[in-house]
C-alpha positions as CSV (number, residue, x, y, z in Angstrom):
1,X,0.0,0.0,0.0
2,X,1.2,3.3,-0.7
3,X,2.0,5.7,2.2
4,X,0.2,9.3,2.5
5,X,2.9,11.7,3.5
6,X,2.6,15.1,4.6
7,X,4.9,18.2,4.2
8,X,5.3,18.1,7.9
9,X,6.4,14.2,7.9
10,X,8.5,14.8,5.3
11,X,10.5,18.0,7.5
12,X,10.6,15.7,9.5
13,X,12.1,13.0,8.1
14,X,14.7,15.5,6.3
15,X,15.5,16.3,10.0
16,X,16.8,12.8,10.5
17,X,14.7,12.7,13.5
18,X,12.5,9.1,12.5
19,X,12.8,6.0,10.5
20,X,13.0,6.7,6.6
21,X,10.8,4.3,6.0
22,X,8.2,2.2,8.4
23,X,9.0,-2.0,8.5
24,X,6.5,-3.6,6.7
25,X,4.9,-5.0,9.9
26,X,3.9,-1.5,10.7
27,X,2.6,-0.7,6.9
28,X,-0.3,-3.2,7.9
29,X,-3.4,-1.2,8.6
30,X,-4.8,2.1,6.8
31,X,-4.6,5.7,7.2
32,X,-6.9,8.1,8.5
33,X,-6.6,9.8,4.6
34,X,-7.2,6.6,2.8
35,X,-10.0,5.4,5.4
36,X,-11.8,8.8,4.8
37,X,-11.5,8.1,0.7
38,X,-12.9,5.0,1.3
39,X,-15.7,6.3,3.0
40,X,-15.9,9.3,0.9
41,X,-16.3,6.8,-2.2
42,X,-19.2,4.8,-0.7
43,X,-21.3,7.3,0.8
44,X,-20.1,10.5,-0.6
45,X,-18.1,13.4,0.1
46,X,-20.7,15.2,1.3
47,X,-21.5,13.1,4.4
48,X,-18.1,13.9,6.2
49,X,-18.1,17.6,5.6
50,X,-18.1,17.8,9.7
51,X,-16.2,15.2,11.4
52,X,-16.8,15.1,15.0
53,X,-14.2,12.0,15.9
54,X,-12.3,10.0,13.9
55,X,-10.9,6.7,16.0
56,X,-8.5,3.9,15.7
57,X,-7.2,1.3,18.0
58,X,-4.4,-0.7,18.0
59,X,-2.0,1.1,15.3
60,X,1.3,-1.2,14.7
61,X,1.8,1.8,13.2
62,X,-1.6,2.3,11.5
63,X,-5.1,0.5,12.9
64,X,-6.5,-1.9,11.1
65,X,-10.4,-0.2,11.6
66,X,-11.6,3.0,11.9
67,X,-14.6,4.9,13.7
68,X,-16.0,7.6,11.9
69,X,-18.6,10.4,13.6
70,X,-19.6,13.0,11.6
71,X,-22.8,15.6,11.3
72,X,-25.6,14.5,10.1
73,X,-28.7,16.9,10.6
74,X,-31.6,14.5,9.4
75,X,-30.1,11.6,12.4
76,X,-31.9,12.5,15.6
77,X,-28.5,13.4,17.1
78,X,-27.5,15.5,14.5
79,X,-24.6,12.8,14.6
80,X,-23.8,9.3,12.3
81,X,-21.9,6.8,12.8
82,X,-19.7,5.3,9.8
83,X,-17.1,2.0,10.3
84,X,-14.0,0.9,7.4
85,X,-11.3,-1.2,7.3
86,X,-7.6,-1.3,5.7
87,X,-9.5,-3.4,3.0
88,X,-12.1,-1.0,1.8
89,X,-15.1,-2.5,3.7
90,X,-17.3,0.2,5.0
91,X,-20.7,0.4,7.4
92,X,-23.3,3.1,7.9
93,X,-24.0,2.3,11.7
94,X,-26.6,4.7,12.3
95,X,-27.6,7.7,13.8
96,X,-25.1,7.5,17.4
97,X,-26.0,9.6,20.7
98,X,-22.0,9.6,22.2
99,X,-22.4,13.5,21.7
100,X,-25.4,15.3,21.9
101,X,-27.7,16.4,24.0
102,X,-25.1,16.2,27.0
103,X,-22.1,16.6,25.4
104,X,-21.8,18.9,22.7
105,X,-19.1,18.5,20.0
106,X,-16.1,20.3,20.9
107,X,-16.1,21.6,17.0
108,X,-16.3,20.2,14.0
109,X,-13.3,19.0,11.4
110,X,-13.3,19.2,7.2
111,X,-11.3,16.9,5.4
112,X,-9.3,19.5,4.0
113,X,-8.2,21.5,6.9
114,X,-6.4,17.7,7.6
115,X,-2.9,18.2,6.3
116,X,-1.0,15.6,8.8
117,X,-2.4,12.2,9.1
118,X,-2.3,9.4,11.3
119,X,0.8,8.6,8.9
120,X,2.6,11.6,9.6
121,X,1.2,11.4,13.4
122,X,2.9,8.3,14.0
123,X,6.6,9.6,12.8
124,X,6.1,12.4,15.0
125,X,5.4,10.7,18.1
126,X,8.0,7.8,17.5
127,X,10.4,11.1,17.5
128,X,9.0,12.6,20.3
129,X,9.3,8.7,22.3
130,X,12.7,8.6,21.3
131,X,14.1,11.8,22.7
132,X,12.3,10.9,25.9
133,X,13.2,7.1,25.8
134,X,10.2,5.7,26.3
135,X,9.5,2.7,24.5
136,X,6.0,1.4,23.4
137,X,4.0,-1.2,21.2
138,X,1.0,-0.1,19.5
139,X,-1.3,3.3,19.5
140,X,-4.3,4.4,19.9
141,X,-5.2,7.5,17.5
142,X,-8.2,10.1,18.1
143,X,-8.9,12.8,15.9
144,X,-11.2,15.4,17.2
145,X,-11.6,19.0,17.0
146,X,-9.9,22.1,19.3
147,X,-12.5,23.4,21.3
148,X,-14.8,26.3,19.4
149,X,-12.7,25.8,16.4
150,X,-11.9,23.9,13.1
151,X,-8.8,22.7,14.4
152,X,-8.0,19.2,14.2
153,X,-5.9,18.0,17.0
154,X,-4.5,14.2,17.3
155,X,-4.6,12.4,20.8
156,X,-2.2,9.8,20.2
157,X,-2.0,7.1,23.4
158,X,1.2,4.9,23.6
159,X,0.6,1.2,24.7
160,X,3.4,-0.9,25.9
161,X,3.7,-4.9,25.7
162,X,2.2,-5.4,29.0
163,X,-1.2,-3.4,27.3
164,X,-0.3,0.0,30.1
165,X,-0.6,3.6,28.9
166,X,3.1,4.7,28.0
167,X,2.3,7.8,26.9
168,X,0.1,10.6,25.2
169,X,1.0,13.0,23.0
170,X,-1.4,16.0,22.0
171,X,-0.4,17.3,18.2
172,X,-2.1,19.7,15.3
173,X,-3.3,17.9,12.6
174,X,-2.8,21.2,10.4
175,X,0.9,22.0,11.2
176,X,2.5,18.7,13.1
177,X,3.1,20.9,16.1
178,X,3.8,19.2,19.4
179,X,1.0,20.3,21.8
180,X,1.5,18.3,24.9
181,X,3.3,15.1,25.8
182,X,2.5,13.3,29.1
183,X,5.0,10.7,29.7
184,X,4.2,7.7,32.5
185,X,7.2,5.5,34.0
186,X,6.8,2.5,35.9
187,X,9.5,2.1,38.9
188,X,9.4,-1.2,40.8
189,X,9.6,-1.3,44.7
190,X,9.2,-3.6,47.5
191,X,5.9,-2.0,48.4
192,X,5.4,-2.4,44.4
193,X,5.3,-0.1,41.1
194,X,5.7,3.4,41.3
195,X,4.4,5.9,38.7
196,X,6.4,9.0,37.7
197,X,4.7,11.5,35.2
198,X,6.0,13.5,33.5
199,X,3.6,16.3,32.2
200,X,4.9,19.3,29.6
201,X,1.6,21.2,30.2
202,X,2.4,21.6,34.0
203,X,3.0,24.5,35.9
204,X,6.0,25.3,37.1
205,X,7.1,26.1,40.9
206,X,8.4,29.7,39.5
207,X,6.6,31.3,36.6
208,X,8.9,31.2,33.3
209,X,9.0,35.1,33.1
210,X,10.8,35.8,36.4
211,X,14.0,35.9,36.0
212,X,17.3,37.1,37.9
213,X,15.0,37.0,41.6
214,X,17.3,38.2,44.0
215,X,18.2,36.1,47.3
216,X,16.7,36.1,50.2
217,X,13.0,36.2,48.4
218,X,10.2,34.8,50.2
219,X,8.3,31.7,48.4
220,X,6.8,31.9,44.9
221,X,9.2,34.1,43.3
222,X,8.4,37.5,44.0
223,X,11.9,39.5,45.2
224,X,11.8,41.4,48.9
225,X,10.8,45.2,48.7
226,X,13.4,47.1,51.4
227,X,11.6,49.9,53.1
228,X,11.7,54.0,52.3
229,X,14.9,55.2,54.2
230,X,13.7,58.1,56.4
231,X,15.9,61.4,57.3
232,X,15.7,61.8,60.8
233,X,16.5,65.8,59.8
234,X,13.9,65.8,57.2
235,X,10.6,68.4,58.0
236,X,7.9,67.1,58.9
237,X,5.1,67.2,56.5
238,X,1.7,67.2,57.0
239,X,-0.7,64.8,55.7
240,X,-2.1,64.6,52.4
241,X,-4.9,66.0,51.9
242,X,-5.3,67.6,55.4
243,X,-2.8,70.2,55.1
244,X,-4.6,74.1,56.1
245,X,-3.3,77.4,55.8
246,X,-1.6,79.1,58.9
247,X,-3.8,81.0,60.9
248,X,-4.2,84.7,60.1
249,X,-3.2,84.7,56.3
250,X,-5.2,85.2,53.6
251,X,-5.5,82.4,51.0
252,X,-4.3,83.1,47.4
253,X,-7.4,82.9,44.9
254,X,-7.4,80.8,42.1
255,X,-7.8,82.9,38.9
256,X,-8.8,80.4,37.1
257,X,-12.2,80.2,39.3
258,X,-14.7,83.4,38.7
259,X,-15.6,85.2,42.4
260,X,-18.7,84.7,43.6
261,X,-21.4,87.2,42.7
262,X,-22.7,88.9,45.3
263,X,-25.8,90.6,45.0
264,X,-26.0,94.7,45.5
265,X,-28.5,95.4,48.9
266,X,-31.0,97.0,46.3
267,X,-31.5,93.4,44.9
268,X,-32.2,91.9,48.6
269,X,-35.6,90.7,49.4
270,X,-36.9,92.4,52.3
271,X,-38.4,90.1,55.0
272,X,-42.1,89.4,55.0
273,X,-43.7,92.5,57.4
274,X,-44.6,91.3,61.1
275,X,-48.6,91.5,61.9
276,X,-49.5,94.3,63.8
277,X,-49.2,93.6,67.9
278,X,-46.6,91.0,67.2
279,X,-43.0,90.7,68.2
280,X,-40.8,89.4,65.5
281,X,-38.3,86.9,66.7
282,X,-36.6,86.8,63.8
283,X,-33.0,86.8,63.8
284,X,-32.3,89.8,60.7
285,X,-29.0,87.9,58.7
286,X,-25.3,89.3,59.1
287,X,-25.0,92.6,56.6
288,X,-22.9,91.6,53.4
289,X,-20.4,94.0,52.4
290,X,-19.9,94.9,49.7
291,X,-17.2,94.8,47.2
């Protein structure tokens, strides 16, 4: 059968960084890109505009089956169910419920936005297994999309011989970039096995963008403040915001605020007149000189 490659498989591969070529043990199975032609040529192309999850189990490198979802508005879910193999056998399952109403799709794939398969996939993660030396026996591939996006994103699970999770390593199916990679080792003991992970998404104890924190910091990172040095000859200044003017002085105006007008004693309004026989108790206001 002949391989699908990518340009990003083939950067790679012109990086030395994989295998030239897989051993024909692990060229048994199909792609994702030649399972989706399959499909594609039974059912047509227009059935797997919006792929919700594309699956495959047991990739030595490729799987021998996959499991297609995909939008289909006239299924009761708004989601079908397809099934093909490495030899071009292919199932409509049905209308499938995995999704919707509960769990909404996290987005939806086309074909074309694709441009790394499980192919390409695999090389990459062997890579990424070697530089971390961990060793494994088959994968598990899921193709699904980045959350409110088009994205395609590759979960690719890393089995061992003894069938345990090795590893998993998050990738874009666009542009082969290495997401995430969670690594699990094994340690024996005589109170038994041990895990160790080994997360790249983790955060670390000091954020990256401290840098040069001098000694003597408290925990976390963040460097000591020293306290203001205060002049024991230094005036004393009030405090803000309270300070008055010394007693007996005039304050300066602002020219930049009008004066108050003050009206002439023609323009007063004389006080309502007192009934005759009564006393007016009324306490006449201060006079108001004038300017």
């Amino acid at each position: 059968m002949k391989n699908s490659r990518c340009p990003v498989c083939l950067a790679v591969l012109a990086l030395g960084l994989c295998s030239p070529r897989p051993s024909p043990a692990q060229e048994e199975g199909v792609t994702s890109r030649r399972a989706l032609e399959f499909l594609e040529m039974r059912f047509g192309a227009q059935r797997f505009q919006g792929i919700v999850a594309l699956r495959g189990t047991d990739g030595v490198s490729q799987p021998e089956e996959w499991e297609a979802v995909v939008f289909d508005e006239n299924s009761p879910y708004n989601l079908r169910y397809y099934w093909v193999n490495r030899k071009g056998e292919t199932s409509d399952e049905g209308p499938v419920d995995e999704f919707y109403p509960t769990k909404p799709p996290d987005g939806f794939i086309h074909p074309k936005d694709l441009k790394v398969d499980s192919m390409a996939a695999f090389t990459i993660a062997e890579s990424e297994a070697r530089k971390a030396r961990v060793g494994f026996d088959h994968l598990n591939y899921l193709l699904k999309a980045r959350e409110f996006s088009r994205e395609p994103i590759w979960k690719l699970e890393l089995i061992d011989a003894n069938k345990r999770l090795a590893g998993t390593i998050f990738l874009s199916g666009e542009t082969g970039e290495v997401l995430r990679t969670i690594w699990i080792s094994r340690i024996k003991g005589q109170k038994g096995n041990s895990l160790i992970i080994s997360d790249s998404y983790a955060p670390n104890a000091v954020p990256p963008d401290v840098t040069d924190v001098p000694s003597g910091s408290p925990p976390g990172g963040l460097p000591l403040v020293p306290p203001p040095v205060i002049d024991p000859q230094a005036p004393l200044l009030p405090p803000t915001g309270t300070m008055q003017a010394p007693v007996g002085s005039v304050p300066k105006s602002d020219p930049r605020i009008p004066p108050p007008v003050i009206p002439d004693d023609t323009t007063r309004i004389p006080p309502p007149p007192v009934p005759s026989g009564e006393s007016s108790t009324r306490i006449p206001p201060p006079p108001i000189p004038v300017p």
